[in-house]
N, C-alpha and C positions, 0 to 999 in steps of 0.2 A: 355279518358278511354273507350274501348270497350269491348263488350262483347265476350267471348270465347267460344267455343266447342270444346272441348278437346277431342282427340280419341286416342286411343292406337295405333302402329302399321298401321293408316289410318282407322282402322276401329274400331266399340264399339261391343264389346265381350260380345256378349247374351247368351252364354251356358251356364247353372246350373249344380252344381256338384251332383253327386247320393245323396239321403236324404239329400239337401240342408234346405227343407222345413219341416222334418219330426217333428221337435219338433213346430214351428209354425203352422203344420195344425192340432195335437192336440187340438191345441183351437177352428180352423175355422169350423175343420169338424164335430162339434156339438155342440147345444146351453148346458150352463153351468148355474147353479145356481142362478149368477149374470145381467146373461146374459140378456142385452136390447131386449124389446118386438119385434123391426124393425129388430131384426140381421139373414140375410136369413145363414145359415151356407150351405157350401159348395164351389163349383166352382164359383157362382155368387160374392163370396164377395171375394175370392182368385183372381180373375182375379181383381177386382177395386182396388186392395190393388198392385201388381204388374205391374198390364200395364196401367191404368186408373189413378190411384190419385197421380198429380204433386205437391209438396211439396215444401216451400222455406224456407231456413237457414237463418239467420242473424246473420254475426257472423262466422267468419273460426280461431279465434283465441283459447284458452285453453279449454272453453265450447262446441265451434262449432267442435274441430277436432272431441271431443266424441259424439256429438250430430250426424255428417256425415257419422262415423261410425257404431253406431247402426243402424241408419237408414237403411245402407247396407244393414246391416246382419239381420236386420227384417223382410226384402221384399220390398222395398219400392225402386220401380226402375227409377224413374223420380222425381230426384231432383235437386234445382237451389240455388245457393250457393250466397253469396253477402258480401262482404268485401272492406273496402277501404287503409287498412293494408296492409305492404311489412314487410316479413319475420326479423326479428333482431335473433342476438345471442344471447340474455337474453329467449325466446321465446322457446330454444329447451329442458328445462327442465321437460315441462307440454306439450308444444304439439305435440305430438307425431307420425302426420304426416308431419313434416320438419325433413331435414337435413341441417349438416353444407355447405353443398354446395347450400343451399336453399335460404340464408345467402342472405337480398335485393331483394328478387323475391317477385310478389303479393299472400297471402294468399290465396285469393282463388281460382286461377289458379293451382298452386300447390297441395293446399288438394283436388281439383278435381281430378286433375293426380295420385295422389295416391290412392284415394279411388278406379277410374274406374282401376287403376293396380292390387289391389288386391283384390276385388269382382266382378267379370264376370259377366258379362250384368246388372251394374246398368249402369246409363246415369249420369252423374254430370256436369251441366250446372256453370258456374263459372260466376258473376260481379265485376272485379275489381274498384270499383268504391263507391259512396255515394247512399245510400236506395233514396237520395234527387232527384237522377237524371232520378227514374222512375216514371212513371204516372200511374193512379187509373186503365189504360187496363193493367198494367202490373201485378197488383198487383190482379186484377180481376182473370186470369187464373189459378190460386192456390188453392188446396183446404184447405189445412191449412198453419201457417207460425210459425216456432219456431223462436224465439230469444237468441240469445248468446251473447248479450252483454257486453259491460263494460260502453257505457254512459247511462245518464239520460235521455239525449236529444233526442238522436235516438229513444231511447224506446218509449219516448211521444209525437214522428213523429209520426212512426208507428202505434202506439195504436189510435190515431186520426183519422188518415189516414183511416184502418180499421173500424173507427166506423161511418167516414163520406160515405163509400162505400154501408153503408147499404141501401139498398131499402124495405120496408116492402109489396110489390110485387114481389120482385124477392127472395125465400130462398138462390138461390144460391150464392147470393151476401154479405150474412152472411160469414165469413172469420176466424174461431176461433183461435185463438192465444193463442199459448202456450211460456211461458215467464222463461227463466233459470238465477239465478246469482249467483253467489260464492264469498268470502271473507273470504279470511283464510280456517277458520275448519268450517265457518257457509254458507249456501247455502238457495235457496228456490225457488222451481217452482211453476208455476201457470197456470190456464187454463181461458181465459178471450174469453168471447163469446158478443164479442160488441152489444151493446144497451141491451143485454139479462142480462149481470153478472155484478159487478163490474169491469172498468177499471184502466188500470193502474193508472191513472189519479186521479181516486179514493183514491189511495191509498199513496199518497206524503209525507202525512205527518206520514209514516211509513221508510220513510231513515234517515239513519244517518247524522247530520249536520258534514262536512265536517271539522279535527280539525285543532284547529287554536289556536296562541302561543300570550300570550299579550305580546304587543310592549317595554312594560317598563321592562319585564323578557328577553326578547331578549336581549335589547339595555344594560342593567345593570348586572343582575344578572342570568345569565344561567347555566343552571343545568346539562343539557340533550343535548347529542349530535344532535338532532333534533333542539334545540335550536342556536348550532351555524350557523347549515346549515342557517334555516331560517336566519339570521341575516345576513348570506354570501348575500342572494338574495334578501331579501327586504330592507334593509338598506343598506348593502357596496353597491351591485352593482348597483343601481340608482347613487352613490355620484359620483364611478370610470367612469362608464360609460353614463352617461346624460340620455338620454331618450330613448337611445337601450334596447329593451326588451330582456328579458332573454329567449333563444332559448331553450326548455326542448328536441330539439329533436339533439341541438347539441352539439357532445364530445366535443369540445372543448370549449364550456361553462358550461358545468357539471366540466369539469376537471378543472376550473377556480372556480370555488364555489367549489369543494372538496379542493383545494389547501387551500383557503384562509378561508374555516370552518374548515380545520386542525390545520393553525396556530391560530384560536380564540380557539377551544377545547385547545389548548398546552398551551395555558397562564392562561388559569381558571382549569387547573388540573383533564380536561373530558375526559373519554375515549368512544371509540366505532365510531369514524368518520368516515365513509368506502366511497369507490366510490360508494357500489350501492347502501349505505345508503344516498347518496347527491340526486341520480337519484331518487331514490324513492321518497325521502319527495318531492322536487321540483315540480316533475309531479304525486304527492298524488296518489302513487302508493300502491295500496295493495295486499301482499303478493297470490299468487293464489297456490292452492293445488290442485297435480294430485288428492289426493282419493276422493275432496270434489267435483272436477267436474265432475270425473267421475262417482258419485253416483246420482248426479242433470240430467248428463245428459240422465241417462236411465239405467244400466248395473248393473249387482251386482258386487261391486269389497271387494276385500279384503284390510279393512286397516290398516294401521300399526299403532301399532302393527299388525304382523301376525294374531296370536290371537283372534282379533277380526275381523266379518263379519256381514255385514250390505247391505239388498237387499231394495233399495229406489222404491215402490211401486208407489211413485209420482213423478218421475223422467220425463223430455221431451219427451222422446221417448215412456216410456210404455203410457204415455197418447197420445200423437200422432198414434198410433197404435190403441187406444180403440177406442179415434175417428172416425179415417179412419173404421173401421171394427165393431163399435158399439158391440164387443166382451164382454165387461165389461162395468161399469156403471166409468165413467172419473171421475175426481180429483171436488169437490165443496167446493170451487175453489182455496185454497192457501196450500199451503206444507214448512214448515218449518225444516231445519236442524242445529243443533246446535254438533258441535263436538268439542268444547272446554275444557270440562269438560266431558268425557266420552263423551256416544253418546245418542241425544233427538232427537226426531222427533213429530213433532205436526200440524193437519191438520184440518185447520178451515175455513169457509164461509166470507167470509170478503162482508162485504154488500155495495152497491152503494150510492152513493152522491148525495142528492136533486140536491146541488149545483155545482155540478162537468161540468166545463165548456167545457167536452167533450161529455158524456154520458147520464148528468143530465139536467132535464128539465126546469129548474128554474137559473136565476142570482144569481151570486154570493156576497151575501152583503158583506159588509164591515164597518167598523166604521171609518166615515174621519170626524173628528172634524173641525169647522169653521177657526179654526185657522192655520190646518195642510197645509204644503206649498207641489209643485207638487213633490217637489225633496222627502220631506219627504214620500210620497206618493209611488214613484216609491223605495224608500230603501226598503217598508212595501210588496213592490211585488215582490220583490228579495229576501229579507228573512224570508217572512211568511212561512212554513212547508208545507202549504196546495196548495201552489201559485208558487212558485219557476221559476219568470222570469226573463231570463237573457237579458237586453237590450230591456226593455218596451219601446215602446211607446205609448202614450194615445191622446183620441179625443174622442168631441161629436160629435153629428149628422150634429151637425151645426159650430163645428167648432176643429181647431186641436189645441193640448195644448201642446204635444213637442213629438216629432218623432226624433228617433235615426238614423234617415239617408233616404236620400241622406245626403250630408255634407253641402249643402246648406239650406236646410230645418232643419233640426239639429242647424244652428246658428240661422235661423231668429226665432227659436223656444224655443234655449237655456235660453233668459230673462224669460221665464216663470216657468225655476224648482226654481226662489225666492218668486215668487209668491203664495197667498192664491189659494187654491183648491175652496172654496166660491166665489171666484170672475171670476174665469172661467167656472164654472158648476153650471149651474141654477137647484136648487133645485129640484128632483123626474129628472132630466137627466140622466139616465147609463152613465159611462165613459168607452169605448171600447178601450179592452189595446189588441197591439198587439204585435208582435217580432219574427222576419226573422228566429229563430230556429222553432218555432211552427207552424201546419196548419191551427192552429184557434185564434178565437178572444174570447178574454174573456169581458163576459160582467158583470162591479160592477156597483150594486146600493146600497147608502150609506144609512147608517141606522145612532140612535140617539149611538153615542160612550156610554162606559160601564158607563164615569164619569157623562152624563146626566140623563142614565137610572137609576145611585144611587141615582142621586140626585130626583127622583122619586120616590124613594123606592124599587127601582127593584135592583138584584144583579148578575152578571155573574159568571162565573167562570171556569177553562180550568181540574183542576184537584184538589180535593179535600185536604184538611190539615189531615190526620190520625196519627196515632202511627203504631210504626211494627204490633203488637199486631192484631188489626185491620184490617189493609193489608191482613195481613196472610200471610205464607210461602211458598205460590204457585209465581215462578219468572214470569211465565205468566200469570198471572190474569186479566182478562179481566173486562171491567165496562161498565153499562149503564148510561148514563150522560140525563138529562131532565132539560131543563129551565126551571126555574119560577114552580118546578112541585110542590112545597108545601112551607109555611111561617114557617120562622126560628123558634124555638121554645122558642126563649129567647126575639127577640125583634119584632117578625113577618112581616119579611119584608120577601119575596116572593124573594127564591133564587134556583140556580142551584142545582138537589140534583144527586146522584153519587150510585149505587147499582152496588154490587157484592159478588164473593161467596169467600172467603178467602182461599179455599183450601177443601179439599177432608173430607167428613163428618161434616163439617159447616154448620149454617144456612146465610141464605144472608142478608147483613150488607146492613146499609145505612145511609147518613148523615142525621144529625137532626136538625143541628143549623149551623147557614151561616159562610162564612169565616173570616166575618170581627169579628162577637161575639168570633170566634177562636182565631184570632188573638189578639182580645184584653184583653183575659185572657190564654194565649196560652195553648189550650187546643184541643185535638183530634176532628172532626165534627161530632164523633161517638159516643162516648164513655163518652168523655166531661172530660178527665183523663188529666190532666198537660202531655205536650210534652217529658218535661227533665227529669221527675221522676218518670211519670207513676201513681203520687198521685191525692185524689179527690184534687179538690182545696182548698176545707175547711183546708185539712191540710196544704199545701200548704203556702197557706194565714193567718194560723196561727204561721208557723213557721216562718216567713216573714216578721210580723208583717205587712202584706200587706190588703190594703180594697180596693173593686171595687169603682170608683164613678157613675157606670152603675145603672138606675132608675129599684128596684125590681118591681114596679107596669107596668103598662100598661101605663102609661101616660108617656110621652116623650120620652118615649125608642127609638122609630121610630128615631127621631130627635135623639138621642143620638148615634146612629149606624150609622146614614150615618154623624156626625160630627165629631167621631173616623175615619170611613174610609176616612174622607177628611184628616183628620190630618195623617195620615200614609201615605196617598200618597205624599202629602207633603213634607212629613219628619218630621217635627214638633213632629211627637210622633209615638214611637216604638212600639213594639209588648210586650204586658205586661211590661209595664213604671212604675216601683214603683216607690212611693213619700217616702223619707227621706232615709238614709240610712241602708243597711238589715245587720243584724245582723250577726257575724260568727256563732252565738250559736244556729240559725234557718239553716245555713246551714248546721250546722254540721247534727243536727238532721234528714236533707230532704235527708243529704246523707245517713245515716241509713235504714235509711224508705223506700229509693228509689230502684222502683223493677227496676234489671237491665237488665234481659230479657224477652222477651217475653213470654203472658202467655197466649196463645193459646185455653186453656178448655174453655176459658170466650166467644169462638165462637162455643160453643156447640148449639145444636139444642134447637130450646122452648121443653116444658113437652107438650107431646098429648093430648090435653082435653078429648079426646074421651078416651086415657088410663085411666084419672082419673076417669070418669066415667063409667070404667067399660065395655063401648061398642068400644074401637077397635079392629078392626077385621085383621087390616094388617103385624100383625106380624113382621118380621124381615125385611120386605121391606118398613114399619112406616118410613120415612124420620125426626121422633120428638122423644124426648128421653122419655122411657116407664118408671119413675119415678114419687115417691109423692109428692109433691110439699110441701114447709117446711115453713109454717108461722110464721114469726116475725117481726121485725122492718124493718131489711133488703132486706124482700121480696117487700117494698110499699118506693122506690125514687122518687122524682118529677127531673123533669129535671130543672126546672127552680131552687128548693132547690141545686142540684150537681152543676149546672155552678155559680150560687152565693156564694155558700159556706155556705149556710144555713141550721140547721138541718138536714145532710147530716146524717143517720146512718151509714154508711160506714165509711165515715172520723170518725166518735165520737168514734167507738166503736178502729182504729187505732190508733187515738189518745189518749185514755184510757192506751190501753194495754203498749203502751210508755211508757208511764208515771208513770206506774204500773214498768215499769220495770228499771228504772231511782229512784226509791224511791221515786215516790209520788204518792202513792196509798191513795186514798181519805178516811180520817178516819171514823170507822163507826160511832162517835158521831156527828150525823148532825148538833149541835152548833158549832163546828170548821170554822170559815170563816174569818181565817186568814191565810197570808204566811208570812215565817221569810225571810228574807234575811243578809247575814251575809258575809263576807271578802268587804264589800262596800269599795269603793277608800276612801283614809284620807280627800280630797279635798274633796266630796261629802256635795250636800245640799239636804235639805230636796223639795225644790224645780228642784233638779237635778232629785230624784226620781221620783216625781211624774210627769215628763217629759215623762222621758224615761218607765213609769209604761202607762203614756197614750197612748203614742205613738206603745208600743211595743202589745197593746190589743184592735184592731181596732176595734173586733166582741164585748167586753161588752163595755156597755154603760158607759158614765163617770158618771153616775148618781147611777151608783152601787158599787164605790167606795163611801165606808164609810169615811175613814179616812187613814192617812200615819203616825207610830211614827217613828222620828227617834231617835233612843238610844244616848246615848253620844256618841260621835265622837269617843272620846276613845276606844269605844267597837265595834266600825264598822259594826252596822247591825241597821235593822230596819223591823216592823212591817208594812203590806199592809194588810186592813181589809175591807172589803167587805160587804154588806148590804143582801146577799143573798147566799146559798152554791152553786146554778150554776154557777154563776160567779166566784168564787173562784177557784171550779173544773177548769172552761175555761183556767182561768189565768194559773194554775200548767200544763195543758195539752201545754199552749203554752210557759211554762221555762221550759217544764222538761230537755232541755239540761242547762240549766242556763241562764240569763239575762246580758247583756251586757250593763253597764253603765261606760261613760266615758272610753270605750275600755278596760273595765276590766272585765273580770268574775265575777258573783255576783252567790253563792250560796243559792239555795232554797230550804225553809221545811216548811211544816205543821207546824201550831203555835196557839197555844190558849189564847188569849189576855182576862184579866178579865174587867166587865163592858162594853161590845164592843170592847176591843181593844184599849180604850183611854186611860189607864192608864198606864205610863212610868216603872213604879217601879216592879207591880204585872204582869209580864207577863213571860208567862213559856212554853217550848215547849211541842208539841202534846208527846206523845209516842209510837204514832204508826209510828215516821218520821224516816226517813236514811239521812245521809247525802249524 
């Protein structure tokens, strides 16, 4: 593949038409508002912008037609285009410098010829060819380079490539890179100024993982016309065809998986199986949009609807322009479009990676356990988010551990992916992984994995446990994650904590207690509210007939949290694992009780100290709510009280009003320290009761139960008497939907037993009871 210069006619047509430039040199020919300190306005910077600054495209396909366009028609006369694409018929609906007679010709030969055909005296240098096949002089003589991609890969040639070019003696060797992509109705550009900004590189673990169908919904049960395809290509055609790979680039293998995922759709009663739905999924094809490229790559277009109009401010072009002519202050440094749901636009600093094994200065750790073997090792760098290599190969200094080619080195190397990673890499050694798509080497040094650092007392964590609540209802919210930054407030073991702001007039939220304490009473890391119901726990665990076995003191708690997280990683034991079986009559109640949506006030800002006293001065730009602050029980919770379930006023005063409102409002004769129970099973003993009497009130002590009568069998009830009125209260707080013995409903009331309660004959109910 060579390089072309494409001329019109034999020659490149430099004439300008009358006021080609008129609305362009509004900007140049005087400095503006925004305007960079260095920008000389006038003829000086109109000449570097026209005849002086060489440009390169990457990219002649949906993104690149509009990106070679504006460029035209901005001024920008010396540019070099690069593609290794020939024109298809799927192609002519979005890019709109091909025709059907174009149909197999190289992209970028073509949108050259078009571009120098219809704007007079630009220059459009075209390479039919791979970014791979030029060298750092090539890439040296540019002063910026836009990207129009569709791969990964190329992207984080490029971006390398450019970062490795830099000399911090030469400025000019600085190369800034403006970066375009599209999918669907979402887009985003960016402006990456190597070794200076974050790189691409940086930022991996913001793509999407690639979707994928499990093999058992394939092979069994398919739903979804996606479904059959897959099944056509990974399952049938390996069986039909042996070990020929599936060509995505040929019709006659498409049309062989269309055929045979029409007849699987036809027998499972699917519809929607198309041709270009086979083509698509096969080669993880996503759908591309004329309006969303055309707004990424610079222009204001109108979308459809008509109706609406939207000018992309952070588009490739207009920053390539600010660039070149330092006319405006350029993009810092990411631009987000979302046109899925109406139209979002949002534009944030996305920050650099210590670790980034392009632009960062530091190795990349990793956690490779003693045990992990090479092979397991390279899956973890193929599908880590942050890592993403395709066809690793790894070596130390001193020796190599398996390289994916030559094919000779590859086999005498192959016995080592069964092998321990410990017994090829001597401790504090880097493992240098490399792979024929990338221009560099990444260097990991392995650190103690997360299950040694527990066993230490330390805890990691990638992304916190919350409630909606919590979150907030902002879809982009953004967090600050710090290790080790503070000890859990339940069992103090020293874990990851997660701060941010939930949404717009919020204060900013943060975790309190680690994830494993969450986990084991499944409870928010914020809030400390039950998951599923949004209740404290106290209720919770009342209605539940649920008790922690978690130590309320300080003493072996440590021990108690890292032997829950062993058991959960295990399996051995769940996330909030009740003991005995929970009652419907506690469910019923938790479903009552349970707030169903989000409740948002409770991220209201704190009360300004300075309002209460009287001295704030900042009026309505006070970022704290200017309110009296209201003392009672409710205002003074301990945290370790909410996560236990202990003396929680929150819970007691919910649990009251229940109960209050279920007819068992506690009488005002504080002698009353008994409850009736009445419809009891015929079967029932008196030792059945007070089973299920123990078991169902984990929070009083058995030592507060007084006595149990039960009445003749005849009369199906019986008398629970209590040594104390709080304990009695508890009890009624936790039947107020009734008691569940022997799978039967057992109704409860207020009762007043003569002599304590012991006497069978003289006992009569409260009056202040409902049934």
């Amino acid at each position: 593949m060579a390089s072309a210069s494409v001329h019109v006619d034999g020659l490149v047509n430099s004439s300008d038409w009358q006021d080609r430039y008129f609305h362009v040199d509004q900007i140049l020919d005087r400095p503006g508002p925004r305007t960079d300190p260095s920008f000389l306005a006038g003829d000086e910077v109109k000449e570097f912008l026209r005849n002086q600054c060489k440009i390169l495209v990457i990219g002649a396909g949906g993104l690149g037609c509009e990106i070679l366009a504006n460029l035209a028609l901005t001024g920008f006369k010396d540019i070099h285009v690069i593609d290794m694409d020939t024109i298809d018929i799927s192609n002519l609906n979005r890019q709109f410098l091909f025709r059907p007679a174009d149909v197999g010709k190289p992209k970028a030969i073509i949108a050259a010829e078009y571009i120098m055909r219809r704007v007079p005296g630009v220059k459009v240098t075209p390479y039919f060819g791979k970014i791979q096949d030029k060298d750092d002089s090539y890439y040296m003589q540019f002063n910026l380079v836009i990207c129009g991609l569709d791969s990964v890969e190329a992207r984080r040639w490029i971006n390398a490539t450019l970062v490795n070019l830099v000399d911090p003696e030469n400025p000019e060797s600085l190369k800034p890179l403006i970066d375009g992509g599209t999918e669907g109705f979402k887009g985003q550009a960016r402006v990456i100024l190597p070794t200076v900004t974050s790189c691409y590189e940086c930022s991996l673990d913001m793509l999407n993982k690639p979707t994928s169908f499990p093999i058992c919904t394939i092979a069994n049960t398919p739903r979804l016309p996606e479904h059959c395809i897959e099944w056509a290509s990974v399952l049938e055609w390996p069986r039909i065809h042996g070990g020929e790979k599936v060509d995505t680039d040929d019709p006659e293998h498409i049309n062989w998986l269309y055929t045979v995922a029409s007849a699987r759709a036809k027998e499972f009663k699917i519809e929607g199986v198309t041709y270009s739905l086979t083509h698509g999924v096969v080669k993880n094809i996503i759908p591309a949009i004329a309006s969303t490229n055309a707004i990424i790559a610079g222009k204001s277009y109108s979308l459809c609807p008509p109706t609406l109009f939207y000018t992309a401010p952070a588009s490739c072009c207009n920053e390539a322009f600010k660039i070149a002519t330092s006319s405006a202050a350029y993009l810092n440094n990411y631009f987000m479009l979302i046109g899925t749901e109406g139209i979002y636009s949002y534009t944030f600093e996305h920050e650099q990676r210590k670790d980034c094994p392009v632009c960062g200065g530091e190795s990349l750790e990793i956690s490779i356990s003693r045990e992990m073997t090479v092979d397991e090792l390279i899956e973890i760098l193929t599908e880590r988010q942050t890592i993403q290599i395709k066809k690793p190969s790894l070596a130390t200094s001193t020796r190599s551990i398996y390289l994916q080619g030559p094919p000779q080195l590859e086999q005498k190397t192959r016995p080592n992916l069964e092998r321990k990673v410990s017994e090829l890499v001597e401790e504090g050694d880097p493992v240098i992984v490399t792979a024929s798509t990338l221009p560099f080497n990444l260097s990991l040094s392995s650190k103690m994995p997360k299950a040694d650092l527990n066993k230490a007392g330390w805890e990691q964590s990638e992304f916190p446990i919350l409630c909606e609540t919590c979150l907030g209802d902002n879809p982009f919210i953004r967090m600050t994650k710090q290790e080790f930054g503070r000890s859990c407030g339940t069992c103090a073991r020293p874990f990851t904590i997660f701060r941010w702001n939930p949404g717009s007039g919020s204060r900013y939220k943060t975790t309190v207690i680690c994830q494993t304490c969450a986990k084991v009473k499944n409870v928010c890391q914020t809030c400390l509210l039950d998951l599923e119901y949004g209740l404290p726990t106290q209720v919770r665990d009342t209605a539940l007939g649920a008790q922690t076995e978690a130590p309320t003191s300080d003493i072996n708690r440590e021990y108690y949290a890292q032997n829950m997280e062993n058991q959960m990683a295990d399996g051995t034991k769940s996330m909030m694992q009740l003991g005995g079986k929970t009652s419907s009559a506690g469910k019923e109640m938790l479903k009552e009780l349970a707030r169903t949506n989000p409740y948002y006030k409770r991220n209201r800002p704190h009360i300004c100290s300075f309002f209460v006293k009287g001295e704030c001065n900042r009026g309505d730009e006070c970022p704290y709510r200017h309110e009296k602050p209201v003392e009672n029980e409710l205002s003074h919770q301990n945290i370790k009280d909410r996560y236990h379930g202990h003396d929680d006023p929150v819970a007691r005063k919910i649990l009251v009003k229940y109960a209050t409102a279920q007819g068992l409002k506690p009488p005002e004769d504080q002698s009353i320290m008994s409850l009736f129970l009445s419809s009891l099973p015929t079967s029932v003993t008196e030792a059945d009761i007070r089973t299920h009497v123990a078991t169902s009130l984990p929070h009083v002590p058995s030592s507060q139960l007084k006595s149990i009568v039960h009445v003749a069998k005849s009369s199906r009830c019986a008398f629970v008497n209590f040594k104390d009125r709080e304990s009695a209260e508890r009890a009624a707080e936790a039947w107020a939907k009734g008691l569940d013995i022997n799978d039967q409903r057992v109704n409860i009331k207020w009762g007043r037993g003569k002599n304590g309660g012991t006497s069978k004959t003289s006992t009569s109910l409260s009056s202040t009871t409902a049934a």
